[in-house]
C-alpha positions in Angstrom: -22.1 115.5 149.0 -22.9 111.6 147.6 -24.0 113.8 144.3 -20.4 115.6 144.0 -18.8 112.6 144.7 -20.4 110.4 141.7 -19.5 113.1 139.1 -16.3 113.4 140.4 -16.1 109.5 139.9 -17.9 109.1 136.5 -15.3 112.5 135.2 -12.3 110.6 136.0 -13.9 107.7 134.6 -14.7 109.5 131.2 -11.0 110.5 131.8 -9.0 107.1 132.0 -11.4 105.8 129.5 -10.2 108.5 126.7 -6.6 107.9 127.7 -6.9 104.3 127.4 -9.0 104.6 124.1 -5.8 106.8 122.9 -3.1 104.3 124.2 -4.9 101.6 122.5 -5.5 103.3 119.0 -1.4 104.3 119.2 -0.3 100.7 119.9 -2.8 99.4 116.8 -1.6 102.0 114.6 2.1 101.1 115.1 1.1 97.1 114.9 -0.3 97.8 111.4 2.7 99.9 110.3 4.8 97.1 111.9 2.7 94.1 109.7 2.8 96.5 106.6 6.8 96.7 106.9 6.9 93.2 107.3 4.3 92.4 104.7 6.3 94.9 102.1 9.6 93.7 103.3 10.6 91.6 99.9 12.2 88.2 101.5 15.2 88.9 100.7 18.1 86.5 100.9 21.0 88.9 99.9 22.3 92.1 99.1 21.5 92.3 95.7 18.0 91.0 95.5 17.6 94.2 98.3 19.4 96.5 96.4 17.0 95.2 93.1 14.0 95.0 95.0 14.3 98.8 96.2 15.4 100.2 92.7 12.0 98.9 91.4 10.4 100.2 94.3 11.6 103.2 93.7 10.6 103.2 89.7 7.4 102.0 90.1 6.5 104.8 92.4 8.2 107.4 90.0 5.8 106.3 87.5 3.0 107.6 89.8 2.1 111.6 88.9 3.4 114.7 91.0 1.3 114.5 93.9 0.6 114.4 97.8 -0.1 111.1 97.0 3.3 110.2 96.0 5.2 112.1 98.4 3.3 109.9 101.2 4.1 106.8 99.5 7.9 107.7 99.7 8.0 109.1 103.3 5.9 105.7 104.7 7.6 103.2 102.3 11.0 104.4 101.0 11.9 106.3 104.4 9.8 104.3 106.5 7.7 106.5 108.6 4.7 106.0 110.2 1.3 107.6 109.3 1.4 109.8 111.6 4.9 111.4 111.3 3.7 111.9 107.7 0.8 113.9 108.5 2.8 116.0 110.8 5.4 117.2 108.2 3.0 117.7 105.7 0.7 119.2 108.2 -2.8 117.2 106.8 -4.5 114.8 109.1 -3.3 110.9 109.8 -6.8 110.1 108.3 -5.6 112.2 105.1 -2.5 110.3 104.7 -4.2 107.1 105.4 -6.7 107.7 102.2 -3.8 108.8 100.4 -1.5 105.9 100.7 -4.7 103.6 99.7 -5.5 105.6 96.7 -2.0 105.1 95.4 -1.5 101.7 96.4 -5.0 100.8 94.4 -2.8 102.6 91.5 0.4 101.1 91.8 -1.3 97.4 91.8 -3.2 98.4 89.1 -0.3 99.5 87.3 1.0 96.4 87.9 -1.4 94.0 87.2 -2.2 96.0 83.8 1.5 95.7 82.8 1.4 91.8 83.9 4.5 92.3 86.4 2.8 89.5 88.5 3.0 87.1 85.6 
């Protein structure tokens, strides 16, 4: 009986351990999409600088090619979805998205850099 009872135990320990793994992996995920919004949020002091700031946004990633790539770096930045919301419409994994959206972002700032936007 003492035998059934400690696998019983360790199971629902196994158990509460996956679920809080899984709560804790959710509430990091959404802290870094928070700090990335924030982070890519231009300061802005009024409409216009917004409006300027989003229109070359916009351009920059229309210079990037026709690709998945692309497509996640508008649904996360210009419609402001998380990771995993992108994955789910485009039915690819939230790992897949995530290598995605660093592939072009390693683009995009070497676009800029090579253009000398930053000077």
């Amino acid at each position: 009986m003492n035998l059934v009872n400690d696998t019983l135990i360790e199971q629902y320990r196994r158990k509460i351990y996956r679920i809080a793994w899984k709560i804790q992996y959710k509430a990091k995920v959404q802290r870094n999409h928070e700090l990335l919004s924030e982070d890519n949020n231009f300061q802005t002091t009024s409409f216009t600088e917004h409006s300027d700031n989003t229109l070359f946004m916009s351009q920059l990633i229309e210079t990037l090619p026709p690709n998945l790539g692309k497509l996640v770096i508008q649904k996360i930045y210009i419609e402001d979805k998380t990771e995993v919301q992108v994955a789910k419409e485009l039915h690819i994994t939230q790992q897949a998205v995530s290598k995605w959206k660093r592939k072009i972002l390693n683009q995009l700032y070497q676009t800029l850099t090579s253009n000398n936007y930053y000077t």
